[in-house]
Residue frames as qw, qx, qy, qz and C-alpha x, y, z in Angstrom:
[[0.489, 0.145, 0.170, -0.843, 56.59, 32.90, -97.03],
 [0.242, 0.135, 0.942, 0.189, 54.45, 30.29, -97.55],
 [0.260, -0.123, -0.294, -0.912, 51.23, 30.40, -99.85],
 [0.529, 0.199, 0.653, -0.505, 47.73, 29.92, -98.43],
 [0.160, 0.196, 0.887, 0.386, 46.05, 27.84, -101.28],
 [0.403, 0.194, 0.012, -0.894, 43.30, 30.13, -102.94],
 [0.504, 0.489, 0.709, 0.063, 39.60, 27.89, -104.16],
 [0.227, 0.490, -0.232, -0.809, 39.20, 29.13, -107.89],
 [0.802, 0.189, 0.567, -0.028, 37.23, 27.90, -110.41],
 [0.323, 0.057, 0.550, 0.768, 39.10, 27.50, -114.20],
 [0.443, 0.561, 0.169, -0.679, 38.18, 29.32, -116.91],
 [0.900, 0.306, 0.275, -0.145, 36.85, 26.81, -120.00],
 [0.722, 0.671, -0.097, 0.140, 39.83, 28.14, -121.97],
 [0.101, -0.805, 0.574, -0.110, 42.63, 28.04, -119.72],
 [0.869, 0.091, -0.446, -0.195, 44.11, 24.84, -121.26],
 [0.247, 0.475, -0.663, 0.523, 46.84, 24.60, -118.60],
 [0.318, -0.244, 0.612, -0.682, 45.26, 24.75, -115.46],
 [0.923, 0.061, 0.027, -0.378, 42.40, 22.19, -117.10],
 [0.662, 0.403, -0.616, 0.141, 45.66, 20.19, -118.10],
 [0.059, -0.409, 0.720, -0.557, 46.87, 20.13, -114.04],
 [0.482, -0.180, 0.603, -0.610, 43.78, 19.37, -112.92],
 [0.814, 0.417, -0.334, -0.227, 42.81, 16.70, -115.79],
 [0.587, 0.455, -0.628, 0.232, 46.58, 14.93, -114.80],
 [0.316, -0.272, 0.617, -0.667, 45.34, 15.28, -110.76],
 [0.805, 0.031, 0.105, -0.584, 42.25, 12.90, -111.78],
 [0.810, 0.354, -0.466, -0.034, 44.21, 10.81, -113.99],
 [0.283, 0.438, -0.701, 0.486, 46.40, 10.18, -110.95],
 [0.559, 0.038, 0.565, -0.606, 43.55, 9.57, -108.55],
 [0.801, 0.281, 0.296, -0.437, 41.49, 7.60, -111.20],
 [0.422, -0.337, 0.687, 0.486, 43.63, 6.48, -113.94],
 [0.020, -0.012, -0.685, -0.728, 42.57, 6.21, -117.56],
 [0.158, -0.554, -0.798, -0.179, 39.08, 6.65, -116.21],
 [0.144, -0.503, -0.280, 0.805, 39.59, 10.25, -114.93],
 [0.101, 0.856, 0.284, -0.421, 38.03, 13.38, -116.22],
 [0.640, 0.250, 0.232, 0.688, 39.39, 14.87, -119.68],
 [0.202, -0.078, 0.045, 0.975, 40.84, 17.82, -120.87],
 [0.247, -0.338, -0.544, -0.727, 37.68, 18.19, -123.51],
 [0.413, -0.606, -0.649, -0.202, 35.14, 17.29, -120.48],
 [0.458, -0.403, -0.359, 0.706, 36.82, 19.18, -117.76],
 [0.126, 0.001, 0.248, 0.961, 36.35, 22.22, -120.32],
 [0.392, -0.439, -0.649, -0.482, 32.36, 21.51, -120.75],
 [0.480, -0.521, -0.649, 0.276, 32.31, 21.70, -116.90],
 [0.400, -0.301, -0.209, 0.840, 34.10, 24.82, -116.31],
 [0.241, -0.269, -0.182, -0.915, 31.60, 26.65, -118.85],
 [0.348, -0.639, -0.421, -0.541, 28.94, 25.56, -116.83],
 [0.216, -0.606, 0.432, -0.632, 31.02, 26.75, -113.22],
 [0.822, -0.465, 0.016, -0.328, 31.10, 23.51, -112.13],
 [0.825, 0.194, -0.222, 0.483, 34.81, 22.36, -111.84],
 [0.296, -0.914, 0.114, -0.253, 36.48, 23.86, -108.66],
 [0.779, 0.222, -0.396, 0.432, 40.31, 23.52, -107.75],
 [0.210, -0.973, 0.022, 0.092, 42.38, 24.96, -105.24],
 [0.676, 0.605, -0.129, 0.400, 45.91, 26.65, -106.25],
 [0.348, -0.768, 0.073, 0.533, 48.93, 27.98, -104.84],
 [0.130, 0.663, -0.378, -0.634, 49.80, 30.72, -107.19],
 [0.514, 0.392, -0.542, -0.537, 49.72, 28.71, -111.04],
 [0.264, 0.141, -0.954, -0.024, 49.77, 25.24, -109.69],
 [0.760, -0.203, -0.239, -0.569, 46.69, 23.50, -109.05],
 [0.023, 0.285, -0.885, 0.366, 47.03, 21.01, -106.01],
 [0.345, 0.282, 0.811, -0.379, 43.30, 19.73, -104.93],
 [0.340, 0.035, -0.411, -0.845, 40.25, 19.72, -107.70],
 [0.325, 0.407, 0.848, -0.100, 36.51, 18.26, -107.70],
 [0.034, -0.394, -0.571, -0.720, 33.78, 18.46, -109.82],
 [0.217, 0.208, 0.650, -0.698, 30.29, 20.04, -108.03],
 [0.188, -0.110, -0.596, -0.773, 27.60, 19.16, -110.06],
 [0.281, 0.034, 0.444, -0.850, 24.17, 19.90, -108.83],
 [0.034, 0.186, 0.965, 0.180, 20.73, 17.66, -108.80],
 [0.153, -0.149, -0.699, -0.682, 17.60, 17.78, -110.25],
 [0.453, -0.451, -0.760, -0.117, 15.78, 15.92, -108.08],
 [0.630, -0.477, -0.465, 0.399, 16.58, 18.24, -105.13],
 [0.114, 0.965, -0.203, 0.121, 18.53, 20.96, -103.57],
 [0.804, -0.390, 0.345, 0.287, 21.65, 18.67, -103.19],
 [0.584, 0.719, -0.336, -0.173, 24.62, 18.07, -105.22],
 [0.977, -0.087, -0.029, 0.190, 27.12, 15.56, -106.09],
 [0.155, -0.840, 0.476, 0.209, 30.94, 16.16, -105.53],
 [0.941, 0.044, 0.312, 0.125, 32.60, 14.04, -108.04],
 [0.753, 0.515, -0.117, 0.392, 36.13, 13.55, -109.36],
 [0.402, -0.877, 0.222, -0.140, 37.16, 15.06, -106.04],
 [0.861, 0.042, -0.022, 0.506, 41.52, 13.94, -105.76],
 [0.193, -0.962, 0.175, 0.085, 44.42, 15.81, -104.43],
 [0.440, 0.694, -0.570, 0.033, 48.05, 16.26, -106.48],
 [0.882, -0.398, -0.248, -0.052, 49.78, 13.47, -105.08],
 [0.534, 0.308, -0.208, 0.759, 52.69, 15.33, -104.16],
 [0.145, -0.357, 0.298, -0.873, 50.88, 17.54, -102.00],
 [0.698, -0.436, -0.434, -0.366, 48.91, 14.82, -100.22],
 [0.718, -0.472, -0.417, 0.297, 48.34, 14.69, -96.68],
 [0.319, 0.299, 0.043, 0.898, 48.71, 18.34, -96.24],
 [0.132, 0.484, 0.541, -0.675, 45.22, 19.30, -95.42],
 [0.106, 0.121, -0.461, -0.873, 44.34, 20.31, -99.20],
 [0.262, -0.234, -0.927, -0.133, 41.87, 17.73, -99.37],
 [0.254, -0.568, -0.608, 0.493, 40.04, 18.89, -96.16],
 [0.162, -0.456, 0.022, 0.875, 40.32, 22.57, -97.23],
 [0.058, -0.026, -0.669, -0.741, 39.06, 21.92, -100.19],
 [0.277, -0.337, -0.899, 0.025, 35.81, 20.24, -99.08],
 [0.105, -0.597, -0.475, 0.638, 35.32, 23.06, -96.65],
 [0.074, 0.231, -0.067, -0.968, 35.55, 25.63, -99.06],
 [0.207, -0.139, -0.933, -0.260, 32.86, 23.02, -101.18],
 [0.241, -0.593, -0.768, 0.027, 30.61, 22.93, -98.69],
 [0.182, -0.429, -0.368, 0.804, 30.89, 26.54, -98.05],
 [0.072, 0.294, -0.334, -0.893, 30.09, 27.51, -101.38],
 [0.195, -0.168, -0.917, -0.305, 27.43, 25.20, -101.79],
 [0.218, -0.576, -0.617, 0.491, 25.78, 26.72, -98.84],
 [0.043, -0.372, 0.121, 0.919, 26.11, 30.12, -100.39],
 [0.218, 0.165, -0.621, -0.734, 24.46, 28.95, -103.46],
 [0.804, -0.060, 0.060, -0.589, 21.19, 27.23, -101.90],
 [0.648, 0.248, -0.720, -0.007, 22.92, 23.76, -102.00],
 [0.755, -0.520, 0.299, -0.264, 21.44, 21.90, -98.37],
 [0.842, -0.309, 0.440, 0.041, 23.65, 18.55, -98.50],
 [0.263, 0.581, -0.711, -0.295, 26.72, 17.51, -100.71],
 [0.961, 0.274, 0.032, -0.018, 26.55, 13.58, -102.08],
 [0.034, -0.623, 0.724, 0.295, 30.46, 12.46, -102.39],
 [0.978, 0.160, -0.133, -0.009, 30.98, 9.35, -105.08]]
């Protein structure tokens, strides 16, 4: 049986799953990724979205909405590199821009 990768977003105190997805960035960005401590500031304000299969965190971005607008940026967006080239990446995005749509968000910004 294979799992279907669920979009969830952490919760501020689950240090683990901020650890995975903290060690996904650092792998996409190196020593300029996303910390534990900031990754934790995001997730209280619901803006740090991953997707998992069952405990393991495999795709993550930030989604952090603008001011000026009704946009938002996607940033720190990187998939495990073990599970690249899967479709996580793509899946991930979709669910993104679905939920951005839900939430009054017209147009996503990727850095």
């Amino acid at each position: 049986m294979t799992l279907k990768p669920k979009l969830t977003q952490p919760d501020p105190q689950d240090w683990q799953m901020l650890e995975q997805i903290a060690e996904i960035d650092r792998q996409a960005f190196g020593e300029d990724g996303i910390s534990v401590f900031n990754l934790s500031q995001f997730a209280r304000c619901g803006a740090v979205y991953c997707l998992a299969l069952g405990p393991f965190v495999v795709a993550e971005a930030v989604l952090l909405r603008k001011f000026q607008d009704s946009g938002a940026v996607v940033f720190g967006f990187a998939v495990e590199k073990s599970h690249q080239q899967r479709g996580y990446g793509t899946a991930l995005i979709g669910e993104l821009a679905r939920t951005a749509a839900e939430s009054g968000i017209s147009y996503l910004e990727l850095t």
